[in-house]
C-alpha positions as CSV (number, residue, x, y, z in Angstrom):
1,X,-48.3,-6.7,-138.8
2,X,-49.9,-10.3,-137.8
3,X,-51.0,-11.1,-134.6
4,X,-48.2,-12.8,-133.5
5,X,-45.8,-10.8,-134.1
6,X,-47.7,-7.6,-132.0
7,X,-48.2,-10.2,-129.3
8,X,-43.9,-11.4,-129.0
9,X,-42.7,-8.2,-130.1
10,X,-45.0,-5.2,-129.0
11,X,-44.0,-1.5,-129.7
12,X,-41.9,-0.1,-126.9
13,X,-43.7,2.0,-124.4
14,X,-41.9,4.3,-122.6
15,X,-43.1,6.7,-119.5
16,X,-42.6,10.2,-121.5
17,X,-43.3,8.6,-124.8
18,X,-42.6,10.8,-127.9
19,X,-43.2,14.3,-127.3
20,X,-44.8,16.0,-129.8
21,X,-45.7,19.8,-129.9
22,X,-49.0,18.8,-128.6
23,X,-47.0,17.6,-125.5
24,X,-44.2,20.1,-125.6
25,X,-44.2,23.3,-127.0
26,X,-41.3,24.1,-128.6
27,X,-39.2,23.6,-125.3
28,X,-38.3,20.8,-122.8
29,X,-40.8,21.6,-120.3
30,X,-43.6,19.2,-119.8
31,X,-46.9,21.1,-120.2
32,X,-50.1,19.9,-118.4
33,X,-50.6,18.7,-122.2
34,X,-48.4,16.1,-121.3
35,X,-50.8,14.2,-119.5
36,X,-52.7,13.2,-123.2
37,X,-49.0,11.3,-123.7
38,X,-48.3,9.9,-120.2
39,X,-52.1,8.2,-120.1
40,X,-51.9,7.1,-123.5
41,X,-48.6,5.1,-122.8
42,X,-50.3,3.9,-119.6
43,X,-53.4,2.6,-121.7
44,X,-51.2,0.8,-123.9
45,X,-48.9,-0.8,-121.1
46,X,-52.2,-1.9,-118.8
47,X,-54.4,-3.4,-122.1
48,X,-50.7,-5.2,-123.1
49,X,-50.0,-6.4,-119.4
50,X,-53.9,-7.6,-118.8
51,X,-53.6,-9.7,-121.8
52,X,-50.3,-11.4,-121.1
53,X,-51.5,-12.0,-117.1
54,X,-54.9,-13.3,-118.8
55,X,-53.1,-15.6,-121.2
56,X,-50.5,-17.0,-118.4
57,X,-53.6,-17.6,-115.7
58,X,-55.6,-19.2,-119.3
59,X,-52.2,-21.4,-119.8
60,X,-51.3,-22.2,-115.6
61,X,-55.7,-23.2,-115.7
62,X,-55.1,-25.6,-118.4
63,X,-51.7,-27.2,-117.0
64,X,-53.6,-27.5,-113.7
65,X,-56.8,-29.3,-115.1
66,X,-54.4,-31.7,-117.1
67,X,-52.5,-32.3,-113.7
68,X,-55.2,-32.6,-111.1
69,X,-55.2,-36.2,-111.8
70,X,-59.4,-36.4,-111.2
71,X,-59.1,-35.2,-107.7
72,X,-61.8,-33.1,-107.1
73,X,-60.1,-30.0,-105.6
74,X,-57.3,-29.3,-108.0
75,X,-60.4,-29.8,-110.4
76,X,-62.3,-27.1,-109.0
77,X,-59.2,-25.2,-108.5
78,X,-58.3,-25.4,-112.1
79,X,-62.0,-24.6,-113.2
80,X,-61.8,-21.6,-111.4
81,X,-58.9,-20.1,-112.6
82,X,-59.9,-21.2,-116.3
83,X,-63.0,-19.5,-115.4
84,X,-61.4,-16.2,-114.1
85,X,-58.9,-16.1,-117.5
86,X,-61.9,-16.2,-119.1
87,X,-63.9,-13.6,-117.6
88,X,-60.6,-11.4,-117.7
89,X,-60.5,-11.7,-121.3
90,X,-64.0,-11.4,-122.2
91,X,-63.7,-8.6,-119.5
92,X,-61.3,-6.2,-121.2
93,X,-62.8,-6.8,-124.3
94,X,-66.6,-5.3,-123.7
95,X,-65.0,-2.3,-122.0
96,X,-62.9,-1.6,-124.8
97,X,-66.0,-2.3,-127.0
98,X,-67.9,-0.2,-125.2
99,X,-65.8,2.5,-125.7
100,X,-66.0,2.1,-129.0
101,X,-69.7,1.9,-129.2
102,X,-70.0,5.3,-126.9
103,X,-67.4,6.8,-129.3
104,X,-69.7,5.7,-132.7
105,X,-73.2,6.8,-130.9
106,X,-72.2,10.2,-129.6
107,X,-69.6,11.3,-132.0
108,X,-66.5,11.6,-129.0
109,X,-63.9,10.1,-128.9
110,X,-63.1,8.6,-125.7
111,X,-60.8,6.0,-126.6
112,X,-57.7,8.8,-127.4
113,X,-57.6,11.1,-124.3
114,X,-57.3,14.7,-125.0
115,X,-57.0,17.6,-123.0
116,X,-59.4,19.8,-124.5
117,X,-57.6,23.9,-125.2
């Protein structure tokens, strides 16, 4: 799946998710196992919703900058949100790199939680 696609058509996240017998054992009850589900979907909504806030404030920057007509406030203005996009992005990008990194040097993986049994 291309980039575009995943960023205009994203895969539904839903509160619950899909239960699996991880989640659920072999009933409907939610089991305190439910919580490796529930933060997963979480993860996946906030990293989805920090990138589309990050793009719009990236896009609303630009617009501004091309708009401020060289007065020096809506300048600085539109600096400083480009500026903040940018931070944002670069941002959530370490952390989730240094996730990664922490998962390859120690061996654990953090970047899936799991409840250990």
């Amino acid at each position: 799946m291309n980039l575009i696609s995943k960023i205009f058509f994203p895969t539904p996240v839903f509160a619950q998710g899909v239960w699996s017998d991880a989640c659920v054992k072999n009933s409907d009850v939610a089991t305190i196992k439910g919580f490796e589900c529930l933060f997963g979907n979480i993860a996946q909504v906030v990293i989805y919703f920090a990138g589309i806030v990050f793009f719009f404030m990236f896009i609303s920057g630009g617009f501004q900058y091309l708009t401020s007509g060289g007065d020096p406030k809506k300048t600085a203005k539109a600096t400083s949100t480009l500026t903040m996009s940018i931070v944002g992005i670069v941002g959530v990008i370490i952390a989730f790199l240094i996730m990664k990194f922490i998962q390859k040097f120690t061996g654990v993986n953090v970047v899936d939680f799991i409840i250990p049994q």
